[in-house]
Every structure is written in structure tokens, then in C-alpha cells.
N, C-alpha and C positions, 0 to 999 in steps of 0.2 A: 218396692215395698208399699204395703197399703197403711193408711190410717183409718179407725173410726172414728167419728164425731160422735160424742152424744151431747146436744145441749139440753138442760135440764132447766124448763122456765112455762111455768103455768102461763105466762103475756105472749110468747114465742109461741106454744102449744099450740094456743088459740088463734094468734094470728103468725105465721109464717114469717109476713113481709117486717116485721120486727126483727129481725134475726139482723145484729151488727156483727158475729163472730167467724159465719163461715165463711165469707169472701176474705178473711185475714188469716184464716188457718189452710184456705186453697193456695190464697198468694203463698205463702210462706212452704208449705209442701210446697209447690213447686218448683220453689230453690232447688228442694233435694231429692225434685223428683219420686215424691210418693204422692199416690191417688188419695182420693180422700171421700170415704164413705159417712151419712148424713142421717141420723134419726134425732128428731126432738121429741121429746118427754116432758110429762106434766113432774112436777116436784111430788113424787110420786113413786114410794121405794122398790113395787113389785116392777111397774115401768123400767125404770133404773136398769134393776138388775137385769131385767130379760132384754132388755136393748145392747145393755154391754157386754152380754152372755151370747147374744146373737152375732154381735160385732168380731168377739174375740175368734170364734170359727173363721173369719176368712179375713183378717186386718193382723198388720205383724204389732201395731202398736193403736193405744188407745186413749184419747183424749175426751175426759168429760168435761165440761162449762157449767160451772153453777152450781147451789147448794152447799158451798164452803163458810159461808158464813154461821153468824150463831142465833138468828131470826129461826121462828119455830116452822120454817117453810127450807129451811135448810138442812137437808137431810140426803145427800148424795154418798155422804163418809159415811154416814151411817147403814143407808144401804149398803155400797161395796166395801169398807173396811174386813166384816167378818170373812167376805171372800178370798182375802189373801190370802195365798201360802206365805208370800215374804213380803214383807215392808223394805220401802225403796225409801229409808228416813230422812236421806240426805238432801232430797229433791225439797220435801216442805220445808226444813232450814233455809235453802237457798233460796228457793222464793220468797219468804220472807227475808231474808237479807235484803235482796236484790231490791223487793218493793219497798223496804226501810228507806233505803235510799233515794227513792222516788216520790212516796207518800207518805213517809215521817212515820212517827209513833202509829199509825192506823195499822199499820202492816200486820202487826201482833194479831187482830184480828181474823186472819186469814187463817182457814183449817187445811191449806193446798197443802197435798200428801201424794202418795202414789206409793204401788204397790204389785206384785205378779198375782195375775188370778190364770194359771197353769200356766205357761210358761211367758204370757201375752203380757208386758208391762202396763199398766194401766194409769195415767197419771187425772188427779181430780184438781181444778182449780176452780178461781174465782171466773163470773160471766162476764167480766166487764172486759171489751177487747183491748186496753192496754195490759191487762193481765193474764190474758191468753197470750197477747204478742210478745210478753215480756216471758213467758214459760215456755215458748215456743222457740223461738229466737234467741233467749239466751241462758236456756237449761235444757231443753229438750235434743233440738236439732242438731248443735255441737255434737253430739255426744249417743246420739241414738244407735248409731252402726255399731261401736263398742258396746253399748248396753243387747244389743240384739245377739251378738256374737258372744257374748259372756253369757247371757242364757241359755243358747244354744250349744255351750260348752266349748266354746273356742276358749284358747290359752288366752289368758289375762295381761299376757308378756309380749303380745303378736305385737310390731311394734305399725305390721301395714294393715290396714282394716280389708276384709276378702268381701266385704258386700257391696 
């Protein structure tokens, strides 16, 4: 299985060597043995969309960093929200849970969401990599081969995973 990155950070854009989240989202794909494909983007809604538009052709799942927050430079939901056919609701409850537990009352503040744009999951969270590592690691990966097979219309009941 592949993954796409898109990180989403006008400091990243510009400089590259900025970039703290893709070295934690290769580690961690490689646990479960998925590749992992890489565009950064300015915060930047037409950007956005045409990099996770491009990603979703050839990546089974898709991972954006950044633009979650509620600063007027945050605008990742806003781009791909309209794209979904379905809302995946339970994903941003759980990252907020989970980051409750970590960073206290701030959590609230988090817009991490996720959602199908055709049949490609697409999950949006926070840039900072304990919150990529925390979305990755303990909502994402658990749980990806189920999500991938329930969209693809495997039975819901399978109790062995076929990917």
C-alpha cells in the first residue's frame, strides 16, 4: 500500500530543510510497510486541492500536516472538506481525545478531521510531529487495512484482514 504526504506550511514551502514530519511518517509507514509519497504546499487552497487530487490517483491512503488550526493561514479543512463524499467523524473525536490526554484543554482546538474524496481516505491533522505521530500510530495504522477493505466493500464481519 502507498501513502501520500502533503504537508501544508508556507516555512516548509520555502525552505525544504524545515520539514520535521516526513522522516516520522516514513519511520512509521515502514512498520506497515507502505511507501510513502511527498508534495509540500504553500497554505494555499488551489495548491491543496491539486496535490491531494494528484496523490489520490496512485496512494491507497492520504495524509495532509497542517492548516488545522483556527489562525487565518489555516485553511486545509477548508479546502478538502467540500470534497468529500463521506465524513470519517470519528477519526477527529479521537484525536482530540487522545491529544486531551496529552496536551490538556488545548486539544479542543484542533480541526483534525478526515474524510473519502472517491473512494481514497484522506485524513487532515495538526503539523506538529507529535500529532502526526500520535494520528499515525495510534488512529491511523491500527486500523488502516479494515478501513481500506470496508471501502472497497469487503464484509464488515471478515474477522481476518485479506490485505
Amino acid at each position: 500500500m502507498k501513502l501520500g504526504l502533503v504537508i501544508t506550511s508556507d516555512k516548509v514551502y520555502l525552505d525544504p530543510k524545515l520539514d520535521k514530519v516526513t522522516d516520522i511518517v516514513r519511520d512509521i509507514c515502514s512498520r506497515y510497510e507502505l511507501s510513502v509519497e511527498r508534495k509540500i504546499v504553500r497554505n494555499d487552497a488551489d495548491m491543496i486541492k491539486d496535490a491531494v487530487l494528484n496523490l489520490c490517483r496512485d496512494n491507497d491512503i492520504i495524509l495532509v500536516t497542517g492548516g488545522t488550526g483556527l489562525g487565518p493561514r489555516d485553511i486545509s479543512i477548508e479546502a478538502l472538506e467540500p470534497m468529500f463524499s463521506k465524513k470519517i467523524n470519528g477519526f477527529g473525536e479521537l484525536f482530540r481525545f487522545l491529544s486531551y490526554k496529552k496536551i490538556g484543554s488545548k486539544a479542543y482546538l484542533s480541526r483534525a478531521t478526515a474524510g473519502l474524496i472517491g473512494n481514497t481516505p484522506v485524513f487532515i491533522v495538526p503539523g506538529k510531529p507529535d500529532a502526526v505521530r500520535l494520528a499515525l500510530e495510534d488512529i491511523i495504522m491500527p486500523t488502516i487495512s479494515h478501513l481500506i477493505e470496508v471501502i472497497r466493500g469487503y464484509s464488515h464481519w471478515e474477522e481476518k484482514s485479506t490485505l
